[in-house]
C-alpha positions in Angstrom: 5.7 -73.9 7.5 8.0 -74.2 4.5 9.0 -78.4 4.0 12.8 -79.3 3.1 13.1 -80.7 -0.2 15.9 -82.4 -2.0 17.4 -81.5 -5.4 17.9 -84.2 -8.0 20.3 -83.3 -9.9 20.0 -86.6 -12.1 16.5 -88.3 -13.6 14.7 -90.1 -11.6 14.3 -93.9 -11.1 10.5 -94.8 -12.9 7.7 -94.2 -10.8 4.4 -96.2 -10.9 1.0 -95.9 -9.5 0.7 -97.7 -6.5 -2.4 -99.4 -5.4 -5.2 -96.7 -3.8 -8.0 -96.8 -1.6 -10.4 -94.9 -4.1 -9.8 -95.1 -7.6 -10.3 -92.0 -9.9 -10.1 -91.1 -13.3 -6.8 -89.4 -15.1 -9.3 -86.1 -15.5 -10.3 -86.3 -12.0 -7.1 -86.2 -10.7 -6.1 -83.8 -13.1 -8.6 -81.3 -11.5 -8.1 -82.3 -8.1 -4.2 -81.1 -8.9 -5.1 -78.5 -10.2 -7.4 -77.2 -7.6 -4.6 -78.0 -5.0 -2.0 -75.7 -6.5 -4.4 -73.0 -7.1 -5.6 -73.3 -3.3 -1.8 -73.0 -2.3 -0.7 -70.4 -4.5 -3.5 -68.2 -3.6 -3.3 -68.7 0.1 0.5 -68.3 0.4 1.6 -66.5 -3.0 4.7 -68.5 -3.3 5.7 -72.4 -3.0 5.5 -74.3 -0.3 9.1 -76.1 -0.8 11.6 -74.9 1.1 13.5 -73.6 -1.3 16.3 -70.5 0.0 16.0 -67.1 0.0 19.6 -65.9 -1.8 20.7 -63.3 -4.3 19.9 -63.2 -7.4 22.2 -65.1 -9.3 23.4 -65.8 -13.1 20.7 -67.0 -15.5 18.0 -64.9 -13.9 15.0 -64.7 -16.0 14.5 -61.0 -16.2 16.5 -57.6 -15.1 15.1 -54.4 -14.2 14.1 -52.0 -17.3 12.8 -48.6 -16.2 9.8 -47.1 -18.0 10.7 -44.7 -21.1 11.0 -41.0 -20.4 8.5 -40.2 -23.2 4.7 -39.4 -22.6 3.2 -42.8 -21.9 -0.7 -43.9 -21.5 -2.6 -46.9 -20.5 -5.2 -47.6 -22.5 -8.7 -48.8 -21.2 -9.7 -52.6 -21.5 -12.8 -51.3 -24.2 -9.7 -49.7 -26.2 -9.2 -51.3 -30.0 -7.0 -54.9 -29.2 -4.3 -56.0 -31.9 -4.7 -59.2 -30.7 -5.4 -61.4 -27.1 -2.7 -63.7 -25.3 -4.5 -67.3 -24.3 -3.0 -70.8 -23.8 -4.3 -73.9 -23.9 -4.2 -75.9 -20.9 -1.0 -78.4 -19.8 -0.6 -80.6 -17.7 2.9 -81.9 -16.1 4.0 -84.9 -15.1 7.5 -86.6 -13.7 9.7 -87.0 -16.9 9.8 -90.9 -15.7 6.6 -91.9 -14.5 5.3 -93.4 -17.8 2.1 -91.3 -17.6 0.8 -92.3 -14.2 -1.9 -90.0 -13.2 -0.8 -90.5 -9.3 2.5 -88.2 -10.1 2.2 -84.7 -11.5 4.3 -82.3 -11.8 4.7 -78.5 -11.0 7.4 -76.9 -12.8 9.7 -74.3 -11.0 12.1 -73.4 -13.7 12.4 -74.2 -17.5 13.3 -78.1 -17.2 13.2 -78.9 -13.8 9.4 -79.5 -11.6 8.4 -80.1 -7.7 7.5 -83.6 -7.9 3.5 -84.3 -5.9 2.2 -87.9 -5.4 -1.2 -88.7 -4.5 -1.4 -90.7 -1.7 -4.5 -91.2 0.9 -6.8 -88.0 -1.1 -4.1 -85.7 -0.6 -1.1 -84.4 -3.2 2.4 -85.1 -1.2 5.4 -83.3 -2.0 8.3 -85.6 -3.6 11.5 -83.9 -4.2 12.7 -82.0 -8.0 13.0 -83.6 -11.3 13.1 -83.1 -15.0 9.1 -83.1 -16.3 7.6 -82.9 -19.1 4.5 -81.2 -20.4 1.2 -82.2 -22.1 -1.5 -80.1 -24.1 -4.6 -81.0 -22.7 -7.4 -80.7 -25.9 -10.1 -83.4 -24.8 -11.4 -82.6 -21.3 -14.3 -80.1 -20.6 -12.1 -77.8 -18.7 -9.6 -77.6 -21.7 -12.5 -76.9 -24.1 -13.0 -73.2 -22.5 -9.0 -71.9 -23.9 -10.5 -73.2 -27.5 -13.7 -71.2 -27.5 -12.0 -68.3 -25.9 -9.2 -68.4 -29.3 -12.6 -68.7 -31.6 -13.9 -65.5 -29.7 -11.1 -63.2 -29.7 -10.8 -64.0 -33.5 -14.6 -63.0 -33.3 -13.5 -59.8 -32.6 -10.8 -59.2 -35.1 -7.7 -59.3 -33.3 -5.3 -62.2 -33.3 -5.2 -65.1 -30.6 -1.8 -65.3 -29.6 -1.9 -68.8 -28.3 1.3 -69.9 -26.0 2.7 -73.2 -26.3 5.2 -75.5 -24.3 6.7 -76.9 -27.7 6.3 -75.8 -31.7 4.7 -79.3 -32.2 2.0 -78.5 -30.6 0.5 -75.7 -32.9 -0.8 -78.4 -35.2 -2.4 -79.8 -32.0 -4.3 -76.4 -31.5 -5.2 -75.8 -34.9 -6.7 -79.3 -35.4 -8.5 -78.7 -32.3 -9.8 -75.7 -33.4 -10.5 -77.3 -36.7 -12.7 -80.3 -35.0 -14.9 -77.9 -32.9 -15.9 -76.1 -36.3 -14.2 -72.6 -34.3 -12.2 -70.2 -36.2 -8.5 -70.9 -37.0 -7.5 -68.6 -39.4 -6.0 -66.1 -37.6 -3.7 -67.5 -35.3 -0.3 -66.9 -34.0 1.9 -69.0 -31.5 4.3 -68.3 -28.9 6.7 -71.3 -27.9 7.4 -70.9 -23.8 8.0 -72.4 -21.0 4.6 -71.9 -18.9 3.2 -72.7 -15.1 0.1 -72.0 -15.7 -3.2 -70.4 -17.4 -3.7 -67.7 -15.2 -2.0 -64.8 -17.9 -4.0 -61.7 -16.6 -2.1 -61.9 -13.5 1.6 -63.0 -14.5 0.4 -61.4 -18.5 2.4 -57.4 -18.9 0.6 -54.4 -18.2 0.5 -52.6 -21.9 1.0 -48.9 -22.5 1.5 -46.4 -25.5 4.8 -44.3 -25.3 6.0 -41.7 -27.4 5.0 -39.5 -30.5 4.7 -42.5 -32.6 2.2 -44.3 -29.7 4.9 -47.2 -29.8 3.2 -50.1 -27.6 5.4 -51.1 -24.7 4.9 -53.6 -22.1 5.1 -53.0 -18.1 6.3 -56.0 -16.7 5.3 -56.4 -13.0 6.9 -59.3 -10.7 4.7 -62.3 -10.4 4.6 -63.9 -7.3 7.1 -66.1 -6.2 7.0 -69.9 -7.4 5.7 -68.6 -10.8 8.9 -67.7 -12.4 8.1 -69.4 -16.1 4.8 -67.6 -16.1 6.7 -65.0 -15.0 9.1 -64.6 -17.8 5.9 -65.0 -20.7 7.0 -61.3 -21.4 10.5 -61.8 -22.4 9.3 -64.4 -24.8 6.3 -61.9 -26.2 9.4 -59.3 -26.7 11.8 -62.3 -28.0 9.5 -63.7 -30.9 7.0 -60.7 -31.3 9.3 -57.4 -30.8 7.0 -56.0 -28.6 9.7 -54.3 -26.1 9.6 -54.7 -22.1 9.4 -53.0 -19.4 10.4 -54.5 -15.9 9.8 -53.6 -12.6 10.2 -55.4 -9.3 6.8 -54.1 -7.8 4.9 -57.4 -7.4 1.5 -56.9 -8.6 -1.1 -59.0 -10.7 -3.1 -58.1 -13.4 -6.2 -59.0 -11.9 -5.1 -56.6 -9.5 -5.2 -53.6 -12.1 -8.3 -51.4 -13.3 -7.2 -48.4 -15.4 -9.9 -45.4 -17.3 -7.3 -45.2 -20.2 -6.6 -41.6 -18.6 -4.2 -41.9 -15.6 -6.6 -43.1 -13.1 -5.3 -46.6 -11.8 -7.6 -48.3 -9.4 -6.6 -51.7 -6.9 -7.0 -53.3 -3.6 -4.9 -53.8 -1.0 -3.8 -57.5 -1.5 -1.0 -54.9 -3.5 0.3 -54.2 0.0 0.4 -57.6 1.0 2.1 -58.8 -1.6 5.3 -56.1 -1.2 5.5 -56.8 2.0 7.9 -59.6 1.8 11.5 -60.0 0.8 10.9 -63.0 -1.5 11.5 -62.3 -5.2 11.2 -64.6 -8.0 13.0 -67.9 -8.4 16.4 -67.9 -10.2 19.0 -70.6 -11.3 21.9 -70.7 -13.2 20.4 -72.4 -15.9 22.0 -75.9 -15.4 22.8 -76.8 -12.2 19.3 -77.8 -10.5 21.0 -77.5 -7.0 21.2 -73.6 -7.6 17.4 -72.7 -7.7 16.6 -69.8 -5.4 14.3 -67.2 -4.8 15.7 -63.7 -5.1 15.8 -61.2 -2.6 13.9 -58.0 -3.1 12.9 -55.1 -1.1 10.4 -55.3 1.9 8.2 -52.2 1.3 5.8 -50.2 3.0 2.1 -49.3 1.5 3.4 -45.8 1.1 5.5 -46.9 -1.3 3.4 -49.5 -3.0 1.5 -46.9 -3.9 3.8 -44.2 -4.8 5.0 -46.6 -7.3 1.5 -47.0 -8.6 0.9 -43.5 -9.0 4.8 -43.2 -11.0 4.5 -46.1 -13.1 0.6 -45.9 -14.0 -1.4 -43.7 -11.8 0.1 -40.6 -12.9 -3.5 -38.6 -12.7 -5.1 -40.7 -9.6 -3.8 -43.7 -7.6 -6.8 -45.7 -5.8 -6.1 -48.6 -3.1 -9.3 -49.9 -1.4 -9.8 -52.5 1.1 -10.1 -56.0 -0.5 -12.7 -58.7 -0.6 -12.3 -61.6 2.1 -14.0 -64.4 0.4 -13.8 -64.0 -3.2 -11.4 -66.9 -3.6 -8.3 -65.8 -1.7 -7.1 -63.4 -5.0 -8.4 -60.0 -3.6 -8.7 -58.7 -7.3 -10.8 -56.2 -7.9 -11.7 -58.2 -11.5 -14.1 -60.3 -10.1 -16.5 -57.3 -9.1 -15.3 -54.6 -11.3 -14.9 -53.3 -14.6 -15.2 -49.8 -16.7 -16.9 -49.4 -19.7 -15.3 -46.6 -20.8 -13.7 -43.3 -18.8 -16.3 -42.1 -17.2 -18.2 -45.4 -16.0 -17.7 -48.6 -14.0 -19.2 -51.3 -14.1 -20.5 -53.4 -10.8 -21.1 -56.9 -10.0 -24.0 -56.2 -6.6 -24.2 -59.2 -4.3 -28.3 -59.8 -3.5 -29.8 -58.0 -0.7 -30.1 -61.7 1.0 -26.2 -61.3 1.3 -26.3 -57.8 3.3 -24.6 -60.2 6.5 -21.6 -60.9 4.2 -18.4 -59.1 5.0 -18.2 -58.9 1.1 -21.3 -57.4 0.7 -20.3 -54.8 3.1 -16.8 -54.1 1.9 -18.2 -54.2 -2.1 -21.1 -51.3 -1.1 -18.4 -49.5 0.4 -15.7 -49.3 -2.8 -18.8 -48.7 -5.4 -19.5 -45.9 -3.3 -15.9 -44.6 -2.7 -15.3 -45.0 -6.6 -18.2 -43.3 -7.7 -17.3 -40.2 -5.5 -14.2 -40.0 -7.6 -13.6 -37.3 -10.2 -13.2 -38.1 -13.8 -10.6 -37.2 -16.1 -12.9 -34.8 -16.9 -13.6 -33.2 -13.5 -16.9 -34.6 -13.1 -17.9 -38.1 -10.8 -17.6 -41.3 -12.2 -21.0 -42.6 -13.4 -21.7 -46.3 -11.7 -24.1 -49.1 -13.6 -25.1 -52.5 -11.2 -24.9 -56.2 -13.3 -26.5 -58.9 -11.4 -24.7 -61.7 -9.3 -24.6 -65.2 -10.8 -26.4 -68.0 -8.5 -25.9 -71.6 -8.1 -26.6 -74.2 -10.6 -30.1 -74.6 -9.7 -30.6 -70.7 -9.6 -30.9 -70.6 -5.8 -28.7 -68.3 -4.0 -25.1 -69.3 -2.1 -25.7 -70.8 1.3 -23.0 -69.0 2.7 -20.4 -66.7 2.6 -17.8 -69.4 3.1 -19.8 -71.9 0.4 -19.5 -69.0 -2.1 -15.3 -68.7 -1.1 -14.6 -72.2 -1.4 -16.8 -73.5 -3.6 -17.9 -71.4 -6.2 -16.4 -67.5 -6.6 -18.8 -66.8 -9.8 -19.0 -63.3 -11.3 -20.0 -62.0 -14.2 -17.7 -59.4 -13.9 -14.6 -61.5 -14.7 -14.8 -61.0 -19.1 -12.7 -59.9 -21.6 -13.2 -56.9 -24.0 -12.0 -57.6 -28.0 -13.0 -54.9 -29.9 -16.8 -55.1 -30.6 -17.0 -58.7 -28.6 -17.1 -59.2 -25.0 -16.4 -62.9 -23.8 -18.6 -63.2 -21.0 -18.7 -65.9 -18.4 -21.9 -68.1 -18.1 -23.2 -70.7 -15.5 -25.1 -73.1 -17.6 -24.3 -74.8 -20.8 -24.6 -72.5 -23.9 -27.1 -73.4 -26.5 -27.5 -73.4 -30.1 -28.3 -69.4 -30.3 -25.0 -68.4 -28.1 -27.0 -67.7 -25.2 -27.0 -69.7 -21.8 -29.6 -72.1 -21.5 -30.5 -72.0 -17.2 -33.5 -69.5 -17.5 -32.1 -67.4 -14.3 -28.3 -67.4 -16.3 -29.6 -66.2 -19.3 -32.0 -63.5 -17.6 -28.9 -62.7 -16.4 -26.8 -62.2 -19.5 -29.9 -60.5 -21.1 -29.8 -57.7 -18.3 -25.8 -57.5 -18.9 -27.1 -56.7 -22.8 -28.6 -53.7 -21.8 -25.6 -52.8 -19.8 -22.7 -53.4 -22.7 -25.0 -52.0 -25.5 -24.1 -52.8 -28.9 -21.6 -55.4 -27.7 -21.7 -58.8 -28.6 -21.8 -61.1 -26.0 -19.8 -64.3 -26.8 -20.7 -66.8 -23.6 -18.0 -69.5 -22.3 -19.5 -72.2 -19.9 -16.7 -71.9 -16.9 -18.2 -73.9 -14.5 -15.1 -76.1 -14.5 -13.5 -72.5 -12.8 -15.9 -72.5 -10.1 -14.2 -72.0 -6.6 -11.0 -71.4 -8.5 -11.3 -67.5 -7.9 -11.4 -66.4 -11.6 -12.6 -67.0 -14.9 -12.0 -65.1 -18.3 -10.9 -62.3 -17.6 -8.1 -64.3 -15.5 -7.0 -66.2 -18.2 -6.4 -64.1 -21.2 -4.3 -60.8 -21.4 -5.2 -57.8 -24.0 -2.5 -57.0 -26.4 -3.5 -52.8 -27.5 -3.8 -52.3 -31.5 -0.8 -50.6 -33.1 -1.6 -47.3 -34.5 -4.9 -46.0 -32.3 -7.2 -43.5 -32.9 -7.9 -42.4 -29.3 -11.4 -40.4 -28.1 -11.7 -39.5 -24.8 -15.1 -37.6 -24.2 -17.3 -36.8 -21.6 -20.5 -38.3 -22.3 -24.2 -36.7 -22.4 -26.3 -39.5 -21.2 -29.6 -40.1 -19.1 -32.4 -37.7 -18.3 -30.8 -33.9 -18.8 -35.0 -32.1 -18.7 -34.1 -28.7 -19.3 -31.0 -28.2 -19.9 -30.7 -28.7 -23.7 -34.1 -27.9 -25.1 -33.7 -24.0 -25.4 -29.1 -24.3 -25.5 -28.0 -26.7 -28.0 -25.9 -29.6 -26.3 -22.0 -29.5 -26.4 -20.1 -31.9 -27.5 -16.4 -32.1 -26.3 -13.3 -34.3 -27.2 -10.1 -35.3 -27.2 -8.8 -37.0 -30.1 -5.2 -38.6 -30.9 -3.2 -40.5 -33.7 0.2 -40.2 -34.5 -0.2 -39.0 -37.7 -2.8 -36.1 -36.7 -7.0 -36.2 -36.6 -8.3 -35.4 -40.4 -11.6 -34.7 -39.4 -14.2 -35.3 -36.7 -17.9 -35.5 -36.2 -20.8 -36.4 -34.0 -23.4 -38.4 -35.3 -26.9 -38.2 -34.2 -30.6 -38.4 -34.3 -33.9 -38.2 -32.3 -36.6 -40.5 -31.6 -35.2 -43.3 -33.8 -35.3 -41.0 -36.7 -33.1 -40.5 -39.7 -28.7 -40.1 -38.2 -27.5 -36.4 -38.8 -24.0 -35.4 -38.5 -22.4 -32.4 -37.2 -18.4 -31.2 -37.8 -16.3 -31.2 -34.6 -14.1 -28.5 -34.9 -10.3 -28.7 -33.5 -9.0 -26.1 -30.8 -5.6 -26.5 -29.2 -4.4 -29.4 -26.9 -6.3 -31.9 -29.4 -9.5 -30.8 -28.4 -12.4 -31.1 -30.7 -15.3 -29.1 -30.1 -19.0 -28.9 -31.7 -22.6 -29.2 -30.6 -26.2 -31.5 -31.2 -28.7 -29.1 -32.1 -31.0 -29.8 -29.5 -33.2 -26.8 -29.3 -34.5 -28.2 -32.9 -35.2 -30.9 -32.3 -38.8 -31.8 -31.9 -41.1 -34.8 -30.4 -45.1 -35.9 -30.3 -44.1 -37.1 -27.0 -44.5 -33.8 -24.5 -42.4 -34.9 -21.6 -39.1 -35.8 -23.5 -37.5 -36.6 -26.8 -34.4 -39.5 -27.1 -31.5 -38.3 -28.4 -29.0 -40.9 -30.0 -25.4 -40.4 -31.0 -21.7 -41.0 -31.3 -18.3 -40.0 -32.4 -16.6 -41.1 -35.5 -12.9 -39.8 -36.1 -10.5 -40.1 -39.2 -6.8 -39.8 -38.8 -4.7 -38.0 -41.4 -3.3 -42.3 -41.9 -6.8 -43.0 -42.8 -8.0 -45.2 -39.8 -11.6 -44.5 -38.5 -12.8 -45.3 -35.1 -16.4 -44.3 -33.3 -16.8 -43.8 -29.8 -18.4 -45.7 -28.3 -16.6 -48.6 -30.7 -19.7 -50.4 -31.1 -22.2 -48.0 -32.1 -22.8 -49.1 -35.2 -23.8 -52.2 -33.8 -26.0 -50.2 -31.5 -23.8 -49.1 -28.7 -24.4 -45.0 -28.9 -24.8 -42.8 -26.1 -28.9 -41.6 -24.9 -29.8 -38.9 -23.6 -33.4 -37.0 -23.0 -34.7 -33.8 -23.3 -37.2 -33.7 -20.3 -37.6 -36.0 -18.2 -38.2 -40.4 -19.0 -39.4 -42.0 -16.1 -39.4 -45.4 -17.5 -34.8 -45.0 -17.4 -34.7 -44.6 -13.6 -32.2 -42.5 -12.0 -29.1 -42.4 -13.7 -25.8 -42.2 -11.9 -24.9 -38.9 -13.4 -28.2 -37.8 -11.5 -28.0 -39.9 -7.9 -24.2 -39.2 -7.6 -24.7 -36.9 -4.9 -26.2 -39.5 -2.4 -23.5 -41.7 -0.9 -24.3 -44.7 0.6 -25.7 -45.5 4.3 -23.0 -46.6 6.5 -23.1 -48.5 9.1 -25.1 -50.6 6.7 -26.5 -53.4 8.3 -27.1 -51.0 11.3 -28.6 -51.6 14.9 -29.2 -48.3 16.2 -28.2 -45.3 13.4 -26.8 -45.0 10.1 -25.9 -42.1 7.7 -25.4 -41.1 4.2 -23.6 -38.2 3.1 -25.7 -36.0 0.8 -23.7 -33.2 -1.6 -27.2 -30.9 -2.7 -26.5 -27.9 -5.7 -29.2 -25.0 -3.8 -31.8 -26.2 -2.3 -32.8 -29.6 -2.2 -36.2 -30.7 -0.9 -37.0 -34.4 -1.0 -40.0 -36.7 0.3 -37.9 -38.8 2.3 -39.9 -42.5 2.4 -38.5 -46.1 4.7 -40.6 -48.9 2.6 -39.9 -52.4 3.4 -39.8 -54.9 1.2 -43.4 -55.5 0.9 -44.3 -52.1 0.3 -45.1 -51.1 3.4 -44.4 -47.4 4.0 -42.9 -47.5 7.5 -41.1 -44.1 7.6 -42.1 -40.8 5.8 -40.3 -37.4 6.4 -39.3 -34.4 4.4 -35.6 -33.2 3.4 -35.2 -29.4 2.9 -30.9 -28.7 3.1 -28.4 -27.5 0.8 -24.9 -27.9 0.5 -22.6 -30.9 1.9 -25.2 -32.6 5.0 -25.2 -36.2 6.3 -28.9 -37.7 7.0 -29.2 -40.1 9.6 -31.5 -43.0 10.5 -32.9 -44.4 13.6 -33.1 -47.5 12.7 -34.0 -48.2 16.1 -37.6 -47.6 15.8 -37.1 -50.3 12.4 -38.2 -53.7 12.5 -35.1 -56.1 11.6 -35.0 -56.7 7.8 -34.2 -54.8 4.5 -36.0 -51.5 3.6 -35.8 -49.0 0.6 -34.7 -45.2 1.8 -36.5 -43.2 -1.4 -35.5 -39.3 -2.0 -37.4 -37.9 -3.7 -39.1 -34.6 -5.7 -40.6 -33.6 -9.1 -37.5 -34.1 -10.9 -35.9 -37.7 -9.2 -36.5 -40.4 -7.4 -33.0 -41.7 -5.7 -33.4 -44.8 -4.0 -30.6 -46.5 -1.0 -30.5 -49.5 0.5 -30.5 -50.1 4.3 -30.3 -53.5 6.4 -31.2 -53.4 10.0 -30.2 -55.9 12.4 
């Protein structure tokens, strides 16, 4: 239920601390603010003041700007960055309290705040007043927006760092300066601010036009944000980056794009449309006249027709949302891509197969893995472990996870060549987390982002908050891109390239035109070769790895390296993958390497079992090229062989289970023949 609140139209008398039961530290109450808003906003998506619902009115932050009629793309988040947005973190206070820590402040427009006391462990609501704002640079929580500034610097592009007031860029720099972190390439933005949460509220960039202009798509933040709301205007204000406004309320978090027309998001989209409040507005002096807006109610069939029009031009994706991963329902905090043909998952432990999570995550891997690429073919699907508590034990509970901890190691931020990755444990001298289970962890996510380094933030201090990095910075795309789309030759291919020579297709943009184009490879480790990629129409350049030459001692398979480098006519060179000189090419096999496992490209055609935890049957739906015959084998988790059966089918079949004649408990379902060895997970109850 929404409380009444009064307007002060005038400054407040001076308010003082008043005696408390328990006494606590300015930082502890800081964080015990902060965790409170958070807990609201997530749970209700707009304040809890009673502030009216009216029209819009004069001084509104933003208007409506439709997208531009030219071609326009959205680039993927492993795309070259011009630069990151960050802030550091503020607190607020009362404009009068003399810098009691019982008073804070939560502003709701640019000069006026909800007022909260802390009385009896709980944050009271206490009418409107001016506030003011301080940059927090000393406590650990702070500390995380500083190394985040050093690490996007880390990756060559600029750290666009937001402030409340230009005096405070000497602040940030000395900051910087004290924590021996990198300061020299800097640039600040002086705006009002709510928060530190700019993925969410952060614009939505694209490329537009034949010059690949970059534009920003500005979605409607949720209600009670409407400072964090209006960061755009001030990124198009002081850094001429234009804007783009629509009155779709989404959040970034909300948003996973391949950088070729496929947008993927949960549902918590349709929640968030479903309601006619808009942003807050005033007239921009008269505190009395602070409203939220009205906009339209709208049905999911719009939501996501509006999706599909503004970003989702190839494919539109809405799948069901988590339950307990904080109250956000991003799909951030389980998901990423790597590039356009592969995401990236965050898989709960099989000691969490009870968790409606658990369930509803298996469920979307295996719906967006059936998916077609831009290039006609499934989307390939890697696994990254789950993070654990401090002590490396596993959550309790679903609910202890929800409230108390939300950890992912999902939720990090591509720059360039340098991935900020979330840790659980403090980081030590060599960059690496020091908790022998968090850095196994991060070693495994190595292998995963090849070539990339991995720049690790402690963020404990986010834990139950419902995000981390990823959350709190917002990718700016680099002016001027060379872009390579290309679908990749990777994992075992056993015959198909050792008498044929393997192709080697892309598409390759700039604005001023491709120069030239190549593929860059080698075998075993051996000496790089190059061979020319050739341009046909539509900007598609074509060539081939001579495969049939290439030779091995090893008789079951050779390793086969390589990349794409291109060179526009402007003299800007990029490689695909971006960090393969540091490592980060594309392998593939001739034969057969058992030591690699199955890789998606291969298992693709086995779905997952659903109902999965079952109690009497469960299927998976099989798509089989000819004839497939497969040793079908149930092995528990010590081995045991408790089921064995053979699969001999072709064409589109679903396999069931009885899991009825299974013990309770989790069991391995292994396809397999000469070539494979696919292996599926099944819990029964």
């Amino acid at each position: 239920m929404k409380k009444a609140i009064v307007i002060v139209a005038t400054a407040l008398v001076a308010l003082g601390a008043t005696a408390q039961t328990e006494q606590m530290t300015r930082e502890e109450l800081q964080r015990s603010f902060r965790q409170t808003v958070q807990k609201r906003d997530i749970s209700q998506r707009h304040t809890t003041s009673g502030i009216a619902l009216a029209p819009e009115v004069k001084g509104a932050t933003k208007g409506t700007k439709g997208m531009p009629n030219d071609r326009f793309w959205f680039p993927g988040e492993w795309e070259e960055l011009q630069a990151v947005v960050v802030t550091p973190y503020y607190t607020y206070e009362p404009a009068t309290s003399q810098g009691s820590g019982y008073w804070m402040a939560d502003p709701l427009v640019e000069g006026y705040a909800q007022y909260y006391k802390y009385t009896s462990g709980s944050w009271l609501e206490q009418g409107v007043g001016p506030y003011r704002a301080e940059m927090d640079t000393s406590s650990s929580f702070s500390r995380v927006s500083f190394y985040l500034m050093d690490a996007i610097q880390l990756g060559g592009a600029e750290a666009w760092v937001r402030v409340e007031n230009a005096d405070d860029t000497a602040a940030v720099l000395t900051r910087l300066q004290s924590l021996h972190l990198r300061h020299d390439n800097v640039r600040f933005l002086v705006a009002p601010g709510n928060s530190f949460w700019y993925r969410d509220c952060g614009p939505i960039c694209f490329y537009y036009g034949e010059g690949d202009t970059v534009g920003m798509l500005d979605f409607e933040y949720y209600p009670g944000r409407a400072l964090d709301d209006s960061l755009p205007v001030y990124i198009e204000r002081q850094f001429g980056l234009p804007n783009y406004t629509t009155m779709i309320e989404w959040e970034g978090g909300n948003c996973l794009v391949d950088g070729a027309g496929m947008v993927f998001s949960s549902d918590a989209i349709y929640n968030n449309n479903n309601d006619e409040y808009g942003q807050l507005t005033w007239d921009g002096s008269d505190p009395s006249t602070i409203n939220y807006s009205t906009k339209p109610r709208l049905n999911s069939a719009q939501v996501k027709d509006s999706l599909a029009t503004l970003i989702g031009t190839r494919a539109t994706y809405v799948l069901p949302s988590f339950h307990y991963d904080g109250g956000t329902g991003h799909v951030d905090l389980y998901a990423d891509m790597l590039d356009e043909n592969l995401f990236v998952f965050s898989i709960m432990p099989d000691d969490y197969a009870n968790w409606y999570d658990y369930r509803i995550g298996r469920a979307n891997m295996d719906s967006l893995c059936s998916f077609e690429s831009y290039f006609g073919e499934r989307y390939r699907c890697k696994d990254i472990p789950f993070p654990s508590r401090n002590d490396g034990s596993n959550f309790t509970s679903q609910m202890q996870y929800h409230s108390t901890y939300t950890r992912t190691y999902s939720n990090h931020t591509f720059v360039n060549n340098v991935i900020i990755q979330p840790c659980f444990s403090a980081v030590g001298s060599d960059g690496m987390p020091t908790a022998a289970w968090d850095r196994a962890n991060i070693e495994q996510l190595k292998k995963i982002y090849a070539g990339y380094t991995l720049y690790c933030v402690d963020v404990r201090e986010f834990d139950g908050s419902g995000g981390a990095i990823h959350c709190i910075t917002k990718q700016i795309p680099a002016d001027n891109p060379v872009r390579i789309l290309h679908p990749s030759i990777t994992g075992n291919t056993d015959d198909a390239y050792r008498s044929a020579n393997a192709p080697i297709t892309a598409t390759i943009t700039n604005r001023s035109g491709i120069e030239s184009a190549k593929v860059v490879y080698r075998a075993n480790g051996g000496q790089w070769n190059e061979a020319a990629l050739t341009a046909g129409s539509d900007n598609t350049f074509s060539g081939e790895i001579p495969t049939s030459t290439l030779t091995s001692n090893n008789e079951d398979f050779t390793t086969v390296e390589y990349y794409i480098s291109a060179t526009s006519n402007n003299g800007k060179t990029i490689t695909k993958p971006m960090p393969a000189l540091q490592g980060g090419y594309y392998t593939f096999y001739l034969g057969h390497n058992p030591a690699v496992g199955i890789d998606a490209a291969e298992d693709e055609a086995f779905g997952q079992f659903y109902p999965n935890p079952a109690a009497g049957h469960s299927s998976i739906e099989i798509s089989l090229k000819g004839n497939g015959q497969y040793e079908v084998l149930i092995v528990d988790l010590t081995g045991r062989i408790a089921h064995r059966s053979t699969l001999d089918a072709q064409g589109d079949i679903v396999y069931t289970v009885n899991t009825g004649k299974l013990g309770s408990g989790i069991y391995n379902v292994v396809f397999q023949n000469k070539n494979e060895r696919v292996i599926r997970r099944l819990v029964v109850k």
